[in-house]
PDB file of N, CA, C and O in Angstrom, chain B, residues numbered from 101:
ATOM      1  N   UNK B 101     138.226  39.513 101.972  1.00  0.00           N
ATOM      2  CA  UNK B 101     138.002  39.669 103.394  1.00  0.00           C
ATOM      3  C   UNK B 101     136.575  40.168 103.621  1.00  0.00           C
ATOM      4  O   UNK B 101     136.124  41.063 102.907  1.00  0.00           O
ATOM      5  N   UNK B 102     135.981  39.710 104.425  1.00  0.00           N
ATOM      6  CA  UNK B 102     134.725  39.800 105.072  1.00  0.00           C
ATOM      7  C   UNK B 102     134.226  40.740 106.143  1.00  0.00           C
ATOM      8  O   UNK B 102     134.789  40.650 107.235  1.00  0.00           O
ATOM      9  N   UNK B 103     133.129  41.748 105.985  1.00  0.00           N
ATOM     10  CA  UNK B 103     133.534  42.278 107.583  1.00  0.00           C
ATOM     11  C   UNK B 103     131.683  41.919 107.946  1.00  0.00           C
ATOM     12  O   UNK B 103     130.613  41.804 107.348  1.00  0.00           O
ATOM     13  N   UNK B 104     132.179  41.868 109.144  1.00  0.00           N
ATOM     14  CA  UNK B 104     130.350  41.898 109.573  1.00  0.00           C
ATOM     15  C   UNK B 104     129.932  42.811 110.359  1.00  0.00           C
ATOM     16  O   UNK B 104     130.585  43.236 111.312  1.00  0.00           O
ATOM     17  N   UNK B 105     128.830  43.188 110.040  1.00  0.00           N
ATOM     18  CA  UNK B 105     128.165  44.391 111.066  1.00  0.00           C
ATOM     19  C   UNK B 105     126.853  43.776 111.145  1.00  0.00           C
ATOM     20  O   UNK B 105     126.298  42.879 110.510  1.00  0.00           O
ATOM     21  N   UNK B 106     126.393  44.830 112.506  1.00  0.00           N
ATOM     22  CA  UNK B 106     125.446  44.782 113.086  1.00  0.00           C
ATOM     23  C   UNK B 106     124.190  45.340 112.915  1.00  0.00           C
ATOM     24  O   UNK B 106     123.908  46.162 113.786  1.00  0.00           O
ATOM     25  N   UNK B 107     123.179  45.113 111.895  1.00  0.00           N
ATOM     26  CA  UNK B 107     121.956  45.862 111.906  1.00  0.00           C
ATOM     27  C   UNK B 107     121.213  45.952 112.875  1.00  0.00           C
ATOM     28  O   UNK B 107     121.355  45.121 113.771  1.00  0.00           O
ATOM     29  N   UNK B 108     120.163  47.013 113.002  1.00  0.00           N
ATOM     30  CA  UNK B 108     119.406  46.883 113.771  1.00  0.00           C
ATOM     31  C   UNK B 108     118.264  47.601 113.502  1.00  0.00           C
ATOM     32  O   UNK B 108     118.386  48.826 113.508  1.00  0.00           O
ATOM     33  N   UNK B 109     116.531  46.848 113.126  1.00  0.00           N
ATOM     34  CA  UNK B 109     115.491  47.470 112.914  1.00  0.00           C
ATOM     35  C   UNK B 109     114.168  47.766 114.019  1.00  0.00           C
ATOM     36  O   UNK B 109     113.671  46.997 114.842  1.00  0.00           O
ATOM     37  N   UNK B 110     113.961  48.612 113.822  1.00  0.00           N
ATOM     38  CA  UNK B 110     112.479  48.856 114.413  1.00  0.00           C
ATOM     39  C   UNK B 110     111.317  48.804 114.246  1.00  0.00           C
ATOM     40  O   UNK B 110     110.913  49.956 114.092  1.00  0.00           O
ATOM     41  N   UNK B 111     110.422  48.010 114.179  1.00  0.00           N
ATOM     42  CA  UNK B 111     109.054  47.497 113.138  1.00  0.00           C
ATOM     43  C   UNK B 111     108.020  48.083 114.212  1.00  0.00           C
ATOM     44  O   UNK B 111     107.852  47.475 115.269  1.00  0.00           O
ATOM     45  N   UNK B 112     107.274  49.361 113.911  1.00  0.00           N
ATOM     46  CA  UNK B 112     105.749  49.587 114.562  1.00  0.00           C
ATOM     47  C   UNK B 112     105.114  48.929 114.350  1.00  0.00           C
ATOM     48  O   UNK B 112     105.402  48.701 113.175  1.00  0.00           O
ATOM     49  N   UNK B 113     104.011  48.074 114.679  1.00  0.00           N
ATOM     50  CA  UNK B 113     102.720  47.279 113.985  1.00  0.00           C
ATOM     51  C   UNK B 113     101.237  47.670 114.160  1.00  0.00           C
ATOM     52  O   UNK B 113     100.308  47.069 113.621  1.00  0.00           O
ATOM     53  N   UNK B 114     101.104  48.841 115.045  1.00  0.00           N
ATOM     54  CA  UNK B 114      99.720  49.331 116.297  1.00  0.00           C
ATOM     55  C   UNK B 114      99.200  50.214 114.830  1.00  0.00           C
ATOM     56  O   UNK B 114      99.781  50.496 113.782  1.00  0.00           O
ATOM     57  N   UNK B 115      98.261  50.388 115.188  1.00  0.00           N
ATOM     58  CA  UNK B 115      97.242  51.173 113.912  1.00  0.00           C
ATOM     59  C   UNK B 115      97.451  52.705 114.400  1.00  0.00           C
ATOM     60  O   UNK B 115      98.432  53.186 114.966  1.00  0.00           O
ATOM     61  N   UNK B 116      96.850  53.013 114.209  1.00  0.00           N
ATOM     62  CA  UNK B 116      96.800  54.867 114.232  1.00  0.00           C
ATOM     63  C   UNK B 116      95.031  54.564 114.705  1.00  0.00           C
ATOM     64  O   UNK B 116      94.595  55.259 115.623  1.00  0.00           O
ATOM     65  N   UNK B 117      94.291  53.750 114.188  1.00  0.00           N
ATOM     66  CA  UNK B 117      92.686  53.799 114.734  1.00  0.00           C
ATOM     67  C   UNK B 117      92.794  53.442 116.685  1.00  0.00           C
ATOM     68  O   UNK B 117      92.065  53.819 117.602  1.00  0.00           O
ATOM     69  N   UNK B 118      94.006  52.597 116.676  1.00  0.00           N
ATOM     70  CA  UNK B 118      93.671  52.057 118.181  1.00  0.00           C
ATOM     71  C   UNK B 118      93.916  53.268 118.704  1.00  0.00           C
ATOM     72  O   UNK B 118      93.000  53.925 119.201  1.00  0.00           O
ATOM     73  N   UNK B 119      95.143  53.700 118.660  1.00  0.00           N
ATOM     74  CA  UNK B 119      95.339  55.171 119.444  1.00  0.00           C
ATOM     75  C   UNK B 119      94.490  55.475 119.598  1.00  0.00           C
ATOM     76  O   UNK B 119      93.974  55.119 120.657  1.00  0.00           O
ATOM     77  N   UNK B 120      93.602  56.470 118.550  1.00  0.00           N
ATOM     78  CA  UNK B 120      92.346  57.137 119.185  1.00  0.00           C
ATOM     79  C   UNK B 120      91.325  57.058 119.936  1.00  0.00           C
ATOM     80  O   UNK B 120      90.747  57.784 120.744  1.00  0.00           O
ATOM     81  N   UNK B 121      91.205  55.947 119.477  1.00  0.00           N
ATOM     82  CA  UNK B 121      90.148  55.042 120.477  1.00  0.00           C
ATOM     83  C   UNK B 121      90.537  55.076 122.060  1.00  0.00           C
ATOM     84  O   UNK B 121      89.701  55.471 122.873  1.00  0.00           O
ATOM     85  N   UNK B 122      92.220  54.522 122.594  1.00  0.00           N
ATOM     86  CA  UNK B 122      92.128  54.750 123.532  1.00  0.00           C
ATOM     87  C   UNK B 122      92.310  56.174 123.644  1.00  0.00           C
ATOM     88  O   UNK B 122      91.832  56.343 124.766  1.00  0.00           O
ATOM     89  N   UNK B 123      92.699  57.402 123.225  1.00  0.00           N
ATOM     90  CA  UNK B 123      92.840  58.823 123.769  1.00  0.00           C
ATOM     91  C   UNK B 123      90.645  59.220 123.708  1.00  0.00           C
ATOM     92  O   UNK B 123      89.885  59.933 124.363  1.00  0.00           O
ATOM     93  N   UNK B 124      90.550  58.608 122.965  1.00  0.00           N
ATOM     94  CA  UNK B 124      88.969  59.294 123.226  1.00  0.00           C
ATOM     95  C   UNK B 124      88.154  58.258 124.528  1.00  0.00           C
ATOM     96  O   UNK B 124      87.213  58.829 125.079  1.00  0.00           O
ATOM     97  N   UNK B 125      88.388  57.172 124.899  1.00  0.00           N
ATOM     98  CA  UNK B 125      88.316  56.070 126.238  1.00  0.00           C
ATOM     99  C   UNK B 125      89.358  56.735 127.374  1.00  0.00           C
ATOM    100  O   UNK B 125      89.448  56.476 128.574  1.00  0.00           O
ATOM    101  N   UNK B 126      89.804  57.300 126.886  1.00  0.00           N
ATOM    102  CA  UNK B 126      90.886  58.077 128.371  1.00  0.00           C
ATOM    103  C   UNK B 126      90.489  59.359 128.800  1.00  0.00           C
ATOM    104  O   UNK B 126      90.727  59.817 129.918  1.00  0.00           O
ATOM    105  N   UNK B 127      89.695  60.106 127.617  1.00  0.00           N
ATOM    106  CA  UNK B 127      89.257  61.531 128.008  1.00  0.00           C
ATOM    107  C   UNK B 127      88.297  61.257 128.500  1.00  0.00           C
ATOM    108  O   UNK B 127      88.543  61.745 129.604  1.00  0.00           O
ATOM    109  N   UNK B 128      87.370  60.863 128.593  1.00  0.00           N
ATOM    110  CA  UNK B 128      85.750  60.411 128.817  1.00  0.00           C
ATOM    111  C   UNK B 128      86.118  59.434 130.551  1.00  0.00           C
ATOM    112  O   UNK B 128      85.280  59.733 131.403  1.00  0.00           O
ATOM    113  N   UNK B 129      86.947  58.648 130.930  1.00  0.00           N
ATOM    114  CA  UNK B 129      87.295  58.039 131.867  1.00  0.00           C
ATOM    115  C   UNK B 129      87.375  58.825 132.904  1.00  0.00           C
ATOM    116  O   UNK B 129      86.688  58.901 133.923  1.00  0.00           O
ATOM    117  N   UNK B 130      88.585  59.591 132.415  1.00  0.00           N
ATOM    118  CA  UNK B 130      89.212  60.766 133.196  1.00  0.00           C
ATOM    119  C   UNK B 130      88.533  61.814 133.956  1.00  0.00           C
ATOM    120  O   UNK B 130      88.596  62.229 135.113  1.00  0.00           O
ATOM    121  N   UNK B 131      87.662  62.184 132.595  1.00  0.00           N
ATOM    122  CA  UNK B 131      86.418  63.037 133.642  1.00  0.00           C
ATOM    123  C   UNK B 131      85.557  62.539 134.447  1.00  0.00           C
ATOM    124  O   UNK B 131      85.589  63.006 135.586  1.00  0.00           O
ATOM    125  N   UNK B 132      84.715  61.658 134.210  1.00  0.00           N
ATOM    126  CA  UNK B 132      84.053  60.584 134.855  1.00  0.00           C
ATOM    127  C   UNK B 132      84.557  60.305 136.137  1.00  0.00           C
ATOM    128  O   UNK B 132      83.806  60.313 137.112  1.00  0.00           O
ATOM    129  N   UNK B 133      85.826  60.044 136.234  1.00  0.00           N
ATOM    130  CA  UNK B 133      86.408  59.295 137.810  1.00  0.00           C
ATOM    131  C   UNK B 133      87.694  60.834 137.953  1.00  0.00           C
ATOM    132  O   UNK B 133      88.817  60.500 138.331  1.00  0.00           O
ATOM    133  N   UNK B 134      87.503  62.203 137.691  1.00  0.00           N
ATOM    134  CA  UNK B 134      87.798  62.726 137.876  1.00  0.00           C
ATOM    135  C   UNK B 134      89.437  62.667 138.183  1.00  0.00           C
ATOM    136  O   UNK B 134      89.863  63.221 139.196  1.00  0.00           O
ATOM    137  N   UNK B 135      90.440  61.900 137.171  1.00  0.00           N
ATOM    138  CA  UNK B 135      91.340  61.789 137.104  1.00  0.00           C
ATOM    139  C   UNK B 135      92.062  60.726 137.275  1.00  0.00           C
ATOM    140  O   UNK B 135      93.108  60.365 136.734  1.00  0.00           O
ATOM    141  N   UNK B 136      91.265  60.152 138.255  1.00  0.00           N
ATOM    142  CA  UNK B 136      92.009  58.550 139.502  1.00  0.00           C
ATOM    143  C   UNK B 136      92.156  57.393 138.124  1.00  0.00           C
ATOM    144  O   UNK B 136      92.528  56.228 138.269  1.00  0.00           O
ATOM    145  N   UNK B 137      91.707  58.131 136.569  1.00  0.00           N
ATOM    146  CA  UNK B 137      92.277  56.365 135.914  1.00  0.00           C
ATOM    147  C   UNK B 137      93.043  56.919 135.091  1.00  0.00           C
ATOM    148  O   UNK B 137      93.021  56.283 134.037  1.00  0.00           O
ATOM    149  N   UNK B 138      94.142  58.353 135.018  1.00  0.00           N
ATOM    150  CA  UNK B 138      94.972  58.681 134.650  1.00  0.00           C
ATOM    151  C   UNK B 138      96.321  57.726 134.501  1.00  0.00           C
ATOM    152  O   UNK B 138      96.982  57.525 133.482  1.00  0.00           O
ATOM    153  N   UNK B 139      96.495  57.272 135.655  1.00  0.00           N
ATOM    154  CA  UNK B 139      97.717  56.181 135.450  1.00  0.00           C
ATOM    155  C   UNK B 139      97.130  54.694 134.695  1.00  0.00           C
ATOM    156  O   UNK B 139      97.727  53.910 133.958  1.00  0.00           O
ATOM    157  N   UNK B 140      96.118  54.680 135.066  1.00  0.00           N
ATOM    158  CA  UNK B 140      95.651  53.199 134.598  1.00  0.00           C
ATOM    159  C   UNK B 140      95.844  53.234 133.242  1.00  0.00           C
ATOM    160  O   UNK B 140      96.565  52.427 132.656  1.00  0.00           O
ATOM    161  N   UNK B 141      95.244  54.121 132.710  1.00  0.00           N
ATOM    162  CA  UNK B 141      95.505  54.779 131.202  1.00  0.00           C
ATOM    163  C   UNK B 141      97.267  55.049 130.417  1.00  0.00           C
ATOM    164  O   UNK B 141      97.601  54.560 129.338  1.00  0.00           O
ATOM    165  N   UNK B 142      97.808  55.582 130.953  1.00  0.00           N
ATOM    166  CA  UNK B 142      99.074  55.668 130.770  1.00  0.00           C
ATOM    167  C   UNK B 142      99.636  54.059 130.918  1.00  0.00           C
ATOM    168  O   UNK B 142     100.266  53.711 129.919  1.00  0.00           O
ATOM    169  N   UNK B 143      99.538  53.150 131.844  1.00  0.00           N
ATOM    170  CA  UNK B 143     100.053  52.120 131.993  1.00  0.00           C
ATOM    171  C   UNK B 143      99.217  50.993 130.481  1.00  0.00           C
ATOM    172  O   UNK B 143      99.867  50.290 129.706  1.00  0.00           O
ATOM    173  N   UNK B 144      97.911  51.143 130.479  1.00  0.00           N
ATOM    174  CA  UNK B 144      97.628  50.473 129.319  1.00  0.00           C
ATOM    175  C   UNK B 144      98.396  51.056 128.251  1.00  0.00           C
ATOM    176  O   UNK B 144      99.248  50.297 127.790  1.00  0.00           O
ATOM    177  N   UNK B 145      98.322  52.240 127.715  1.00  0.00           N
ATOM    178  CA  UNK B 145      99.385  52.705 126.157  1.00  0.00           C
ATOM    179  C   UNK B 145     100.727  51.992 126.585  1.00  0.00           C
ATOM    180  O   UNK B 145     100.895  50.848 126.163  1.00  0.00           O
ATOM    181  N   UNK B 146     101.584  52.495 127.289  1.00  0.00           N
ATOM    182  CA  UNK B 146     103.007  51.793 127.295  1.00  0.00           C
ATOM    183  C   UNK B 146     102.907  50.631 127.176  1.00  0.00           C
ATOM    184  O   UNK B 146     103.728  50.083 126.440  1.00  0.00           O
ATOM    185  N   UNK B 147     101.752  49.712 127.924  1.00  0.00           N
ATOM    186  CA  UNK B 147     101.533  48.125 127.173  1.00  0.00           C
ATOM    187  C   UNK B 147     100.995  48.175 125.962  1.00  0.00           C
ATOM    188  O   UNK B 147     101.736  47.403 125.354  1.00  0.00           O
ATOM    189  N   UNK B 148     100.354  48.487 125.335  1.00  0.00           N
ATOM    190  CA  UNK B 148     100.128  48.300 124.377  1.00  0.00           C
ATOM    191  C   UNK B 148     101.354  48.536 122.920  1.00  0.00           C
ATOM    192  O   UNK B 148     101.589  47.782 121.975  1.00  0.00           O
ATOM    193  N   UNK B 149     101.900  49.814 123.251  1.00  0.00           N
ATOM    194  CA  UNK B 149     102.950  50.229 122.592  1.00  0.00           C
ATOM    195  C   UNK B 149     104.037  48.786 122.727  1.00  0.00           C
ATOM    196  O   UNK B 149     104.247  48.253 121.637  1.00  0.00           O
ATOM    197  N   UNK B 150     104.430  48.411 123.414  1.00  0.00           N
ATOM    198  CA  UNK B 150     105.385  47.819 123.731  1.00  0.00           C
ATOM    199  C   UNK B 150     105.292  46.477 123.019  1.00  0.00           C
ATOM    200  O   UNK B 150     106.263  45.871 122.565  1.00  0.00           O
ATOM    201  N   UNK B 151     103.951  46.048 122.963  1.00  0.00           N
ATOM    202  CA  UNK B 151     103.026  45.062 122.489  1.00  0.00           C
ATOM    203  C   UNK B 151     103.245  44.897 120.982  1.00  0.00           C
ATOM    204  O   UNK B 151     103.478  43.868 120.349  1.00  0.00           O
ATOM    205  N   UNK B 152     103.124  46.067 120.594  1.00  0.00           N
ATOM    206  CA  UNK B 152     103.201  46.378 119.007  1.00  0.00           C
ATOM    207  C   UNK B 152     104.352  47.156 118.410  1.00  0.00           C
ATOM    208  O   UNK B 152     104.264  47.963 117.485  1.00  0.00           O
ATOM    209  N   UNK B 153     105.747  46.706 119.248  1.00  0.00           N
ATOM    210  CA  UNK B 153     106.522  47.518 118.977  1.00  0.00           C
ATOM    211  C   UNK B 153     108.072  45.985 118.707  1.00  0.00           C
ATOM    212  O   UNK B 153     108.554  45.381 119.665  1.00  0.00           O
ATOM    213  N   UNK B 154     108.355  45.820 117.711  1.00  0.00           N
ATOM    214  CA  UNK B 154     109.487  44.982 117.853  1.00  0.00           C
ATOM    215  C   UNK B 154     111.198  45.718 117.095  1.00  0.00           C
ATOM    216  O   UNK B 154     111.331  46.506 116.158  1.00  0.00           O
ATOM    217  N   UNK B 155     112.272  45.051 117.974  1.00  0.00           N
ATOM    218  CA  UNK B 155     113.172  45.238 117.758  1.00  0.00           C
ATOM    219  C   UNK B 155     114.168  44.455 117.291  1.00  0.00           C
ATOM    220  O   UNK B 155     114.628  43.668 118.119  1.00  0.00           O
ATOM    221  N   UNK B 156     114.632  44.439 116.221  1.00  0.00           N
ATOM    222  CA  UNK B 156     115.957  43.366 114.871  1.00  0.00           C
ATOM    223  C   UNK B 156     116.953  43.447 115.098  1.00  0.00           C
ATOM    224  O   UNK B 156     117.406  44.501 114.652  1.00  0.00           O
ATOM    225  N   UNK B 157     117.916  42.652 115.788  1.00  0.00           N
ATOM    226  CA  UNK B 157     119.192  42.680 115.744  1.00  0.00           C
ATOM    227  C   UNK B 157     119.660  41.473 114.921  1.00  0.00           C
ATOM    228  O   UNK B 157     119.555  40.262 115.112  1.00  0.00           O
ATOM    229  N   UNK B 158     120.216  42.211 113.932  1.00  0.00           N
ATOM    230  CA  UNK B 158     121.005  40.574 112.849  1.00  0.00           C
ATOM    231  C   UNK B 158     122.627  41.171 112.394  1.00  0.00           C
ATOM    232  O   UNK B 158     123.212  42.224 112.650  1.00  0.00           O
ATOM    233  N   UNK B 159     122.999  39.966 111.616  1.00  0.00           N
ATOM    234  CA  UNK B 159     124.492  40.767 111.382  1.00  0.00           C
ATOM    235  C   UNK B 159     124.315  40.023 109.965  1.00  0.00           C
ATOM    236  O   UNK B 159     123.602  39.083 109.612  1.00  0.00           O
ATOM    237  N   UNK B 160     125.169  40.754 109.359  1.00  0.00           N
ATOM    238  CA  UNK B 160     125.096  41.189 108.001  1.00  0.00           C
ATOM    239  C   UNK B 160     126.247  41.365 107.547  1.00  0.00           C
ATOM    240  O   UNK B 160     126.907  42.258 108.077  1.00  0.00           O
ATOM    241  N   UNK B 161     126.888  40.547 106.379  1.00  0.00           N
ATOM    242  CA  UNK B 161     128.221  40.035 106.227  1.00  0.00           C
ATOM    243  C   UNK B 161     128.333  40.823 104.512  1.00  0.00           C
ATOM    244  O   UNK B 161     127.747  40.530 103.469  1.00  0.00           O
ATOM    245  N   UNK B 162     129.279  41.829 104.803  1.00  0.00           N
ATOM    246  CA  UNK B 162     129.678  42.638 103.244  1.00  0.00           C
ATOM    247  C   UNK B 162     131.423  42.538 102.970  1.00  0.00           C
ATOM    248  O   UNK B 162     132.321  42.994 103.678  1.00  0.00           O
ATOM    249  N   UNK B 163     131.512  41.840 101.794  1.00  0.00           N
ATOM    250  CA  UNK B 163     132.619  41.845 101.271  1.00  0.00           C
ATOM    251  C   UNK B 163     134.279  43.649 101.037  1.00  0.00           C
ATOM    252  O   UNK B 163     134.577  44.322 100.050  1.00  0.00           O
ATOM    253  N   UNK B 164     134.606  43.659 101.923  1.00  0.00           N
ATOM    254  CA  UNK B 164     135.776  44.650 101.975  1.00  0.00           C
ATOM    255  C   UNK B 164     136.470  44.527 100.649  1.00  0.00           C
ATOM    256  O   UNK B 164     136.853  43.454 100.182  1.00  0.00           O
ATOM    257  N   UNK B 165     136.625  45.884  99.985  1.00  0.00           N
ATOM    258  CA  UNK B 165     137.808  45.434  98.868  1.00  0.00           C
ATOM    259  C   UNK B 165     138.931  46.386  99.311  1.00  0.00           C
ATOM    260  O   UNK B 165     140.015  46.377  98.727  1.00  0.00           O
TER     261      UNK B 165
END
């Protein structure tokens, strides 16, 4: 008898260099326009994250004894 289940993975792919880049492009922005590209900033990371972020759903068949 057969049972199947459901895996499910999470694969990051984004570097650790991009981050910084944008947190050091967001501090420097921020002061500059004195806050007003705070959201603009926040809305680029969640795209980007999202961008470089995938999710695995497969099923996966293991023999019951």
């Amino acid at each position: 008898m057969t049972k199947q289940h459901k895996t499910i993975g999470m694969v990051y792919t984004a570097r650790g260099q991009d981050i910084l880049i944008w947190c050091i492009k967001t501090a420097f922005l921020s002061l500059v326009t004195l806050g007003f590209y705070l959201p603009v900033a926040a809305n680029n990371l969640v795209k980007y994250l999202c961008e470089h972020t995938e999710i695995r759903i497969g099923e996966s068949e293991s023999s019951g004894t």
